[in-house]
N, C-alpha and C positions, 0 to 999 in steps of 0.2 A: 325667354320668359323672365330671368330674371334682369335683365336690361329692361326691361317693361314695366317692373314692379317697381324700380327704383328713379324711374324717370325718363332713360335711356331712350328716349323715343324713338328718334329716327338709326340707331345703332343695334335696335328690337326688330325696326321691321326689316332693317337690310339685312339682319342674321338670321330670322326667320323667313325668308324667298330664298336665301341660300341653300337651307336648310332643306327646304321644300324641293328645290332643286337639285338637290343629292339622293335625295328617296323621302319616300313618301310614305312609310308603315305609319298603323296605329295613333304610335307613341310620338313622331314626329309631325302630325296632322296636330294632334293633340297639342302638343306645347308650341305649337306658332299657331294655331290661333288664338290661343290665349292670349300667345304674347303680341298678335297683328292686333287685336282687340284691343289691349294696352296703349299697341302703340296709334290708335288711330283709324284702322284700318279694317273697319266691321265690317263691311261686305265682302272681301276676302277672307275674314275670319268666322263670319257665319255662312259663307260657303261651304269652309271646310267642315264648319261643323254639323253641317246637313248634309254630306259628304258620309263624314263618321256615320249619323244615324240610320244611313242607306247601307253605307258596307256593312254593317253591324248590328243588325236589327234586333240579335239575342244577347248583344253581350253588355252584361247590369257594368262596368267600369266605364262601357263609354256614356250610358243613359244614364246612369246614377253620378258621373262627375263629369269628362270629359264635356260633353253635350252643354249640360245646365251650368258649368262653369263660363265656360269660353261666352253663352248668352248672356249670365249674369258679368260678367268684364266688358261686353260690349253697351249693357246695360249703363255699367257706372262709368264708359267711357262719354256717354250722355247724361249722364249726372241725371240717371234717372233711379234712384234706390230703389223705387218699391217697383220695379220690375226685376231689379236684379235681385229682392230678396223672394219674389214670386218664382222666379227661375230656379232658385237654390233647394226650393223645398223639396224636390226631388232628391237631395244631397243628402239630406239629414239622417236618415237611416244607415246612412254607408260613410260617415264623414270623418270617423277616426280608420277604416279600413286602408289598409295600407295592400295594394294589387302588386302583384310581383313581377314589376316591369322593367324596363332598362331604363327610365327615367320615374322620379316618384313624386307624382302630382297630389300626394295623402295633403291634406287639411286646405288645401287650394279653394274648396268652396267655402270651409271656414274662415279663412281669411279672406275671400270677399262678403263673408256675410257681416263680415264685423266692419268691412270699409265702408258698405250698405247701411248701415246703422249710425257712422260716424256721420258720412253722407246726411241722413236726416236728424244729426245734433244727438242721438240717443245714447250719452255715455254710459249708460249700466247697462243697455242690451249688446253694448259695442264690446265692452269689459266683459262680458260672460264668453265673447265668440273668441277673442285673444288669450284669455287666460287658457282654453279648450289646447292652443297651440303650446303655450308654455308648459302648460302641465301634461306635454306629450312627447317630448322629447325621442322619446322611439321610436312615434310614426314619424315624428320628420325630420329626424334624422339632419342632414347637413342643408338644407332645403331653406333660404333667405327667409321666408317667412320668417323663421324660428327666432329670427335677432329684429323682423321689423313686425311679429306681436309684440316685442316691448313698446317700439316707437306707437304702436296703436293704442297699446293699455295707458302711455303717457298722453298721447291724445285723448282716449276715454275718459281717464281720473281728471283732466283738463277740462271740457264739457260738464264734468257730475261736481266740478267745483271742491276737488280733493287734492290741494296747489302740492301736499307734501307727497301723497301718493304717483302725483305726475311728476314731481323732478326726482323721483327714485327712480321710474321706469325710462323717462328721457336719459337719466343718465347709467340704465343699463343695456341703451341701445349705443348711447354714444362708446363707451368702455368697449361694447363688442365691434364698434363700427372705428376704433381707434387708428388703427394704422390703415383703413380704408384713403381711395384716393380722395383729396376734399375738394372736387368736382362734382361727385357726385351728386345731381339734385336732389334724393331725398335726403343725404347727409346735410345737403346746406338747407333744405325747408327745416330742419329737422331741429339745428343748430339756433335758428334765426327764433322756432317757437321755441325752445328750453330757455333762450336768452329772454323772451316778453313775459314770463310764468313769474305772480304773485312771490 
C-alpha cells in the first residue's frame, strides 16, 4: 500500500499478489486492494473487496473503511473524484477510529477524501481533510499518510492561492522525506512543484 501511495506502481501490485499469495486474512485482502487499486488494477482490487463484504457481512471496519476505501482508490485511480467522494461517505462516522489490527488502515479514507477534493481543484475542502491527519498523530501513528498530508496541505494552500502557506508545508514534507531515496516518484512530483511555487 504504501508503494501505491507514493507511485510505486508496478512494485505495489507485484508486492500485493505476493502477499495475497501467502494468506489471505481480513487485514491482508484489505491492504492489497487498496494498494492493486493504486496501482492500477481495479478489477482485482474490487474483487477482493466484494470478497471482504461477502466474508464479513457484520463487521462495521470492513463496511465502514475497508470496502468504501479500496472503491473510493479505484475511483480516483480513474480520475473520477465524485465517486470516490460518494464511496467515502460511508467513512465519516468512523474516520478517526483506529480498529485494533495487525496493520492500521486509521485516516486512509481521509486521506483519499482530501486526494478527491484536490482531484476537483478544491483547496479548502482538500485542507480541512489533511489537516484531520496532521492533527492526529495517534491515530496514525507511523502510517505514510502522516508525512504525505503535509505534501497535500502544500498542494491545497497551492490551489486556494496561499504561495507562503504552501512552501511551509512543501517543505515539511521534504524535511520529513529528506533522507528518502530520490527516486521516488512522489518525492520527485513533489520536488518539481515546490521548485514552480510563486
Amino acid at each position: 500500500l504504501r508503494e501505491s501511495v507514493v507511485g510505486n506502481r508496478a512494485l505495489a501490485h507485484q508486492q500485493a499478489h505476493a502477499a495475497l499469495a501467502a494468506a489471505n486474512t481480513r487485514e491482508v485482502e484489505a491492504v492489497c486492494a487498496m494498494a492493486l487499486a493504486g496501482s492500477g488494477d481495479s478489477s482485482t482490487a474490487l474483487r477482493l473487496a466484494d470478497d471482504l463484504a461477502r466474508k464479513y457481512p457484520q463487521d462495521t471496519t470492513v463496511h465502514a473503511n475497508f470496502v468504501p476505501t479500496t472503491r473510493a482508490a479505484v475511483a480516483l485511480s480513474a480520475n473520477n473524484a465524485d465517486q470516490a467522494l460518494q464511496e467515502l461517505l460511508a467513512t465519516a462516522p468512523y474516520e478517526l477510529g483506529s480498529p485494533d489490527l495487525d496493520v492500521d488502515l486509521a485516516l486512509y479514507p481521509v486521506y483519499f477524501r482530501g486526494m478527491s477534493y484536490l482531484m476537483k481543484k478544491q483547496g479548502s475542502a482538500s485542507t480541512s481533510e489533511f489537516q484531520k491527519i496532521v492533527d492526529h498523530p495517534g491515530v496514525v501513528q507511523n502510517e505514510i499518510i502522516g508525512s504525505l498530508a503535509h505534501l497535500g496541505l502544500g498542494r491545497a494552500y497551492a490551489l486556494s492561492h496561499d504561495s507562503t502557506k504552501a512552501k511551509t508545508e512543501y517543505q515539511n514534507f521534504l524535511a520529513l522525506w529528506k533522507d528518502a531515496d530520490s527516486d521516488i516518484p512522489i518525492l520527485k512530483q513533489a520536488k518539481a512543484e515546490y521548485a514552480q511555487l510563486p
